[in-house]
ROGU-413657 format. One record per residue (C-alpha): residue in three letters; residue number from 1; y negated, z, x negated. Coordinates in steps of 0.25 Angstrom, whole numbers. Layout:
BEGIN
ALA,NUM,Y,Z,X
...
This chain:
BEGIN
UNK,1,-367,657,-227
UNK,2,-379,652,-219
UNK,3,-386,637,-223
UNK,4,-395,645,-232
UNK,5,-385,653,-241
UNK,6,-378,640,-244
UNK,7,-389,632,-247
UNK,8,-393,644,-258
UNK,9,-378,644,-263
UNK,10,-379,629,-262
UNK,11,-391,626,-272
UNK,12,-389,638,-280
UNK,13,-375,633,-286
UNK,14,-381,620,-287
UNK,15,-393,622,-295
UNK,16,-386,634,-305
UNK,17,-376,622,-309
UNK,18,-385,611,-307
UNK,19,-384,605,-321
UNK,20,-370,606,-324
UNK,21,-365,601,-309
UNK,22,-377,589,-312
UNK,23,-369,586,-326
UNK,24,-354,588,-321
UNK,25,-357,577,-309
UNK,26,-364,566,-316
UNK,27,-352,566,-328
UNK,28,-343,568,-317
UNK,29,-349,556,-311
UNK,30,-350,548,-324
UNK,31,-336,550,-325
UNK,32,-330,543,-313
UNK,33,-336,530,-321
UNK,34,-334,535,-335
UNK,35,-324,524,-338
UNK,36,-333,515,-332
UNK,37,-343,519,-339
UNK,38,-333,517,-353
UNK,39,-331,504,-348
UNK,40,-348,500,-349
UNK,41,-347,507,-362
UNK,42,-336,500,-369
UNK,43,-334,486,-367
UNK,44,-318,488,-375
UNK,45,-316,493,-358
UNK,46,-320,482,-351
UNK,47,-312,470,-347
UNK,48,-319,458,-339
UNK,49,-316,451,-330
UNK,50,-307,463,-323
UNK,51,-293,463,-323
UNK,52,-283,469,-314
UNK,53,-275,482,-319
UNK,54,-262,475,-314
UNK,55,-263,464,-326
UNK,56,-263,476,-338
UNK,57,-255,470,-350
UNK,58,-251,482,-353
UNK,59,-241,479,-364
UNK,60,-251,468,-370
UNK,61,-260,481,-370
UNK,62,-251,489,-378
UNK,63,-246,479,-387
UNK,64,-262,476,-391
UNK,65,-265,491,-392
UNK,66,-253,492,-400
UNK,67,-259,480,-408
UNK,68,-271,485,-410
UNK,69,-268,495,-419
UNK,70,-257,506,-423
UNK,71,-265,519,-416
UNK,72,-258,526,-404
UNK,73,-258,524,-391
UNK,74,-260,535,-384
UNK,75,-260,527,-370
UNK,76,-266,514,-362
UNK,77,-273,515,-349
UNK,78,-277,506,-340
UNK,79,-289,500,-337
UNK,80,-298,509,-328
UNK,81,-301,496,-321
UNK,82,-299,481,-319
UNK,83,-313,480,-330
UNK,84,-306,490,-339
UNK,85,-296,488,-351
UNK,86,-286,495,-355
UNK,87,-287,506,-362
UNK,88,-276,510,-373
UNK,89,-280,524,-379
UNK,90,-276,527,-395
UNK,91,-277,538,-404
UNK,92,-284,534,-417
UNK,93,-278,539,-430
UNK,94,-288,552,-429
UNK,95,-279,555,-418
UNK,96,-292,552,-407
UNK,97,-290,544,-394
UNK,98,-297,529,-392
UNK,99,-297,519,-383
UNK,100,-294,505,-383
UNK,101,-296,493,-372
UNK,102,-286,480,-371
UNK,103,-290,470,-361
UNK,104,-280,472,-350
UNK,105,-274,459,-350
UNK,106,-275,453,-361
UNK,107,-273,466,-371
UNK,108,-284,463,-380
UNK,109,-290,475,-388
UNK,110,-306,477,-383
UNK,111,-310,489,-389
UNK,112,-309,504,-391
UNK,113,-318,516,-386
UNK,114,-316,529,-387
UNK,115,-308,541,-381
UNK,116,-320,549,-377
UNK,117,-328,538,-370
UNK,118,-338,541,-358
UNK,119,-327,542,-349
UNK,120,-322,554,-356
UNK,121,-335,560,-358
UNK,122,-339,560,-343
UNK,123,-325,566,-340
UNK,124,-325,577,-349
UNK,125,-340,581,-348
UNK,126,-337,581,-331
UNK,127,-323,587,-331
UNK,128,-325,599,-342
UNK,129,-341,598,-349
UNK,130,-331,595,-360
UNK,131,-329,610,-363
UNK,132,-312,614,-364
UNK,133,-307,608,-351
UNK,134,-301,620,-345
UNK,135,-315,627,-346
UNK,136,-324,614,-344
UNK,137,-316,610,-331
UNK,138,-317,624,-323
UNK,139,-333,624,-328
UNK,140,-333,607,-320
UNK,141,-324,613,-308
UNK,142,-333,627,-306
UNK,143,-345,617,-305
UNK,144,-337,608,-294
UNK,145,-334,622,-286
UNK,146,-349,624,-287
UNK,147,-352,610,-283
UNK,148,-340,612,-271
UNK,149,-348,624,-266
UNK,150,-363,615,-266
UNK,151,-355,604,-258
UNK,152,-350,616,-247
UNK,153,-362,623,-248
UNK,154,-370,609,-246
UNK,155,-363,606,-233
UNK,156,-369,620,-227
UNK,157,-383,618,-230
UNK,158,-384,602,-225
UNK,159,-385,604,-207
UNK,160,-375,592,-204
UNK,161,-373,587,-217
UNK,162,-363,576,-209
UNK,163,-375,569,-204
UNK,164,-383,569,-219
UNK,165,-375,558,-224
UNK,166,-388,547,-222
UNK,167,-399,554,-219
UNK,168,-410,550,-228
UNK,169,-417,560,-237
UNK,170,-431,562,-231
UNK,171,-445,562,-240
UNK,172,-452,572,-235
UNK,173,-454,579,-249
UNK,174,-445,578,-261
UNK,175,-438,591,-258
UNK,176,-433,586,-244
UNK,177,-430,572,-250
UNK,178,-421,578,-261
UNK,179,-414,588,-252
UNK,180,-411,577,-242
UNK,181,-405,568,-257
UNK,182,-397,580,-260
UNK,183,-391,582,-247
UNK,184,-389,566,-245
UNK,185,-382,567,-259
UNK,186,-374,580,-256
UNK,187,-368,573,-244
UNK,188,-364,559,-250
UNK,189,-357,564,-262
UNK,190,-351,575,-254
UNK,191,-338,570,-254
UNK,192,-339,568,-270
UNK,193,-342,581,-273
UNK,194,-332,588,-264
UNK,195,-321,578,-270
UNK,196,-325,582,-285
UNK,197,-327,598,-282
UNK,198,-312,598,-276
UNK,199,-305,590,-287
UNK,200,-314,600,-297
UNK,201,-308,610,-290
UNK,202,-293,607,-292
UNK,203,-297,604,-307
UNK,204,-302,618,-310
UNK,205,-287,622,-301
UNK,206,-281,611,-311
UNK,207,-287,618,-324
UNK,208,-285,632,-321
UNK,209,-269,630,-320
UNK,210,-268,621,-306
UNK,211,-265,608,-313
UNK,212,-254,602,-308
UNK,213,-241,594,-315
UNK,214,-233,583,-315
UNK,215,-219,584,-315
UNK,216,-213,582,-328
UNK,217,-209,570,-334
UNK,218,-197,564,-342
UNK,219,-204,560,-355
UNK,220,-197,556,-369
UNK,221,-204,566,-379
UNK,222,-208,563,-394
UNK,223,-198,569,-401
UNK,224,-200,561,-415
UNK,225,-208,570,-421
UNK,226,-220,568,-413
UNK,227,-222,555,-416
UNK,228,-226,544,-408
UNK,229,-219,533,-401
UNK,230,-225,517,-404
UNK,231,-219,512,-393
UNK,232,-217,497,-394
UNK,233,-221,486,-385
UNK,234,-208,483,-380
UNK,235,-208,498,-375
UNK,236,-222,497,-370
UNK,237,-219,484,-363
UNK,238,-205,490,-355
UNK,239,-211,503,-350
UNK,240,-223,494,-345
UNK,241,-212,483,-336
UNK,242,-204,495,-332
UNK,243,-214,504,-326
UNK,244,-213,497,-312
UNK,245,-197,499,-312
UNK,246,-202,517,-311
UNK,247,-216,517,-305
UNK,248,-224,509,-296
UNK,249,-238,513,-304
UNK,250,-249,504,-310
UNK,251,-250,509,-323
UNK,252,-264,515,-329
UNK,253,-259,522,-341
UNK,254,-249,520,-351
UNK,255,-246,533,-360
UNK,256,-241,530,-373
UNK,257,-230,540,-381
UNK,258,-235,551,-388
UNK,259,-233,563,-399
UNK,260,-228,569,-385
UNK,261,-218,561,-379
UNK,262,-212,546,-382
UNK,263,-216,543,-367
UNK,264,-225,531,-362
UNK,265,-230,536,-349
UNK,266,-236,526,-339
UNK,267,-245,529,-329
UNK,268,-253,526,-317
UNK,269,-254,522,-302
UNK,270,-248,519,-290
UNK,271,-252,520,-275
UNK,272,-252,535,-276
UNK,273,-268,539,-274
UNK,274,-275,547,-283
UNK,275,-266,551,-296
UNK,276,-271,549,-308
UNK,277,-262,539,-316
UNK,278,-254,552,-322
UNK,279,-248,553,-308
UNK,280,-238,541,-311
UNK,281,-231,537,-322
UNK,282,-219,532,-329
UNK,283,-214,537,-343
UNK,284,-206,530,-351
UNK,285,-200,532,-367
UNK,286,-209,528,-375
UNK,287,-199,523,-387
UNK,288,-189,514,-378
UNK,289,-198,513,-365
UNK,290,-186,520,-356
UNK,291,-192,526,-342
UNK,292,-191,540,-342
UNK,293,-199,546,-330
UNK,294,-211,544,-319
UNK,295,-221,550,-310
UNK,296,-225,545,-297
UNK,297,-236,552,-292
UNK,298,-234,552,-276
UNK,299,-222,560,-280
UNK,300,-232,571,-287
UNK,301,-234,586,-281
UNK,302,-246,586,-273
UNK,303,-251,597,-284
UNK,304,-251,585,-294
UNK,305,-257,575,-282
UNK,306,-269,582,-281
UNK,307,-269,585,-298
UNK,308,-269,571,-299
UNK,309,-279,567,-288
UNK,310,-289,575,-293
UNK,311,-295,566,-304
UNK,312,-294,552,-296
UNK,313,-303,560,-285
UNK,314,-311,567,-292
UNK,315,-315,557,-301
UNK,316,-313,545,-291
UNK,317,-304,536,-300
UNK,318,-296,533,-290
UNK,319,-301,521,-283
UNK,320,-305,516,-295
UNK,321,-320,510,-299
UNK,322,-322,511,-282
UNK,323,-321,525,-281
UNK,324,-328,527,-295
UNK,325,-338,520,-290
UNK,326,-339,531,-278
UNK,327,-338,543,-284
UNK,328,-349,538,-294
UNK,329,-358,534,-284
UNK,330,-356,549,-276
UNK,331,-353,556,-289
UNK,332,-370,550,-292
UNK,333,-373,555,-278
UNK,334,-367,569,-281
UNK,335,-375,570,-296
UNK,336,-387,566,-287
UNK,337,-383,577,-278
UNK,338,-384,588,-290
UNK,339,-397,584,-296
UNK,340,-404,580,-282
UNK,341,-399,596,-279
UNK,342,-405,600,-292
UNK,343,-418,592,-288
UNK,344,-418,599,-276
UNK,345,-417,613,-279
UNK,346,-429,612,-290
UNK,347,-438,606,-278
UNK,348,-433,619,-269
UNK,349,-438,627,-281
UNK,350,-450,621,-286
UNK,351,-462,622,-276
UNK,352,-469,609,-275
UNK,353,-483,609,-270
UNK,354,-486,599,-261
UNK,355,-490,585,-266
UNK,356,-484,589,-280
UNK,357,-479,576,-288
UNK,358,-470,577,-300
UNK,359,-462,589,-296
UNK,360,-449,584,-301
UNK,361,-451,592,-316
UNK,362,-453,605,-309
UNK,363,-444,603,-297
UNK,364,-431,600,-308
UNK,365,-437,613,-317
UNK,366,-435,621,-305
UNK,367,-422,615,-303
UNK,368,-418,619,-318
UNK,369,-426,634,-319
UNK,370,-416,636,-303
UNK,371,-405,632,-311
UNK,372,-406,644,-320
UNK,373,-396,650,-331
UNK,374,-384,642,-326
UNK,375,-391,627,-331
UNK,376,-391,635,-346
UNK,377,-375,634,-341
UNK,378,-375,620,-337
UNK,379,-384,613,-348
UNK,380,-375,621,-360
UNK,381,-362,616,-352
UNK,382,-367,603,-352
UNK,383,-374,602,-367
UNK,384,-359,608,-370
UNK,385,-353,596,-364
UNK,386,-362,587,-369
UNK,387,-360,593,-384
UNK,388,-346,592,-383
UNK,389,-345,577,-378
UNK,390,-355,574,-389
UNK,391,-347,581,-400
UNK,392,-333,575,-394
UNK,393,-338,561,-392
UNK,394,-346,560,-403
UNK,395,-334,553,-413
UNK,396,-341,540,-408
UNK,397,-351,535,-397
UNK,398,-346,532,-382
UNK,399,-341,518,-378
């Protein structure tokens, strides 16, 4: 294809999809800080002044949430950061998940939120419009090919786009200003959008039966009549001093038994890179606090290595607030990029006369009439979303 053929493919896609791909990348972007944005929300989840992850009283923890009151615990995470607390999750008596917050040292209960909080409303209205995962994730991944091809198809139409990187947009008139701002933001958040569109490519592979597995592991299974293990503090406290003697991890998450298995399974991080805290564990009976089995993730098939980096990269957890505060930043620049595209295709549309102020009405309503059927498509995918979240999360308000 010539220059000209690409730039036609290249807005058409764009502009047919315009709403949804604008909706998918701002709640995608939201979601890289969701748990910060929990964090502002709900006082329970701050602890200040900071303190270091290595000084978790994890026994005092348990011991407190024990105290606290007889629901179950399903597990207890550590804090996301040093200003977090940690986070015991529960189920309630309804059977429904809740969180709870102790100070990392000093165990004390701060307060309780609740299991759909912003952090999973971001998540699930990015990752599958909260429609039936299987289906939802394919529609978010169909929209990342479409978005892979404008990124391709964008390189074509910009003459040495290398040399673009800080050239300022001229004012001549509004549509070479925006059309030198779209470029400017195509090319800054270029490498955002190519990292997001190949990590939502291997999820749709993932979804549609490429998922990969880990080994299995030697668990003790609840044979007593699916009850549930209370495992004591004394069992709590051993598996806690004798994780060091098996694995060499940090521990970010501590998996209490279940109707499933008698197992406490702890998890989280070593100096392997990008692995989701999953990726290594140590699993020990939950009844007499015996070791039974672990997973080291450098030791991981590479099928598994790349299942398991997916997530820290595509979400850029895993340089912690740093590179959250990156992906943000560009993850702004690339929402910008959408609706500066948008923008941009109205003022090629609508036919200024000279000296006309206050175009920007009729320039977007020449955006939305180019849009055609397709936004009918996007707005009823996204009111569906929005319904959705609303009925789900409507138990009680956000904290």
């Amino acid at each position: 294809m010539n220059k000209k053929q690409w730039y036609t493919w290249h807005s058409l896609v764009g502009i047919k999809l315009a709403i949804l791909i604008c909706f998918i990348l701002i709640t995608g972007t939201l979601a890289v800080i969701s748990h910060e944005i929990d964090w502002l929300a709900n006082s329970s989840q701050r602890v200040l002044p900071a303190v270091s992850a290595e000084k978790i009283n994890w026994s005092q923890v348990y011991l407190s949430a024990r105290a606290q009151n007889s629901t179950k615990i399903l597990n207890i995470n550590a804090p996301i950061d040093d200003w977090f607390a940690v986070e015991v999750l529960r189920l309630d008596n309804n059977g429904e998940r809740y969180r709870e917050f102790y100070h990392p040292v000093t165990a004390n209960y701060q307060g309780d939120g609740r299991w759909l909080n912003w952090q999973r409303f971001f998540r699930m209205t990015h990752r599958h419009l909260m429609l039936p995962t299987t289906y939802g994730i394919t529609l978010v991944c169909l929209v990342g090919l479409v978005l892979f091809f404008s990124l391709i198809s964008g390189f074509f139409i910009i003459p040495k786009w290398w040399q673009g990187f800080f050239k300022k947009p001229r004012t001549n008139n509004s549509k070479t200003f925006w059309n030198d701002c779209h470029r400017l933001f195509g090319l800054w958040s270029s490498w955002l959008l190519l990292t997001v569109c190949i990590t939502g490519i291997w999820y749709l592979i993932e979804v549609w039966g490429g998922r990969a597995s880990f080994p299995e592991q030697k668990v003790a299974e609840n044979t007593a009549n699916k009850l549930v293990v209370n495992t004591t503090t004394s069992v709590f406290d051993k598996v806690i001093n004798s994780v060091d003697q098996y694995h060499d991890l940090t521990i970010k998450r501590i998996v209490l038994p279940s109707t499933k298995a008698q197992t406490i399974i702890v998890e989280g991080q070593n100096e392997t890179l990008l692995v989701r805290n999953r990726a290594n564990n140590v699993v020990f009976n939950g009844v007499n606090g015996e070791y039974l089995s672990r997973r080291i993730a450098d030791k991981q098939s590479l099928h598994v290595r790349i299942s398991e980096a997916a997530d820290p990269i595509h979400f850029g957890v895993f340089g912690g607030i740093y590179t959250k505060i990156l992906y943000f930043s560009f993850g702004t620049i690339l929402c910008a990029l959408a609706i500066s595209g948008t923008y941009l295709y109205g003022l090629r549309q609508y036919k200024s006369k000279r000296g006309e102020l206050n175009i920007a009405k009729k320039v977007w309503q020449a955006s939305w009439f180019g849009i055609g059927r397709s936004k009918w498509l996007s707005l009823g995918l996204i009111t569906t979303a929005l319904v959705i979240a609303l009925l789900t999360f409507s138990n009680s308000t956000l904290i």
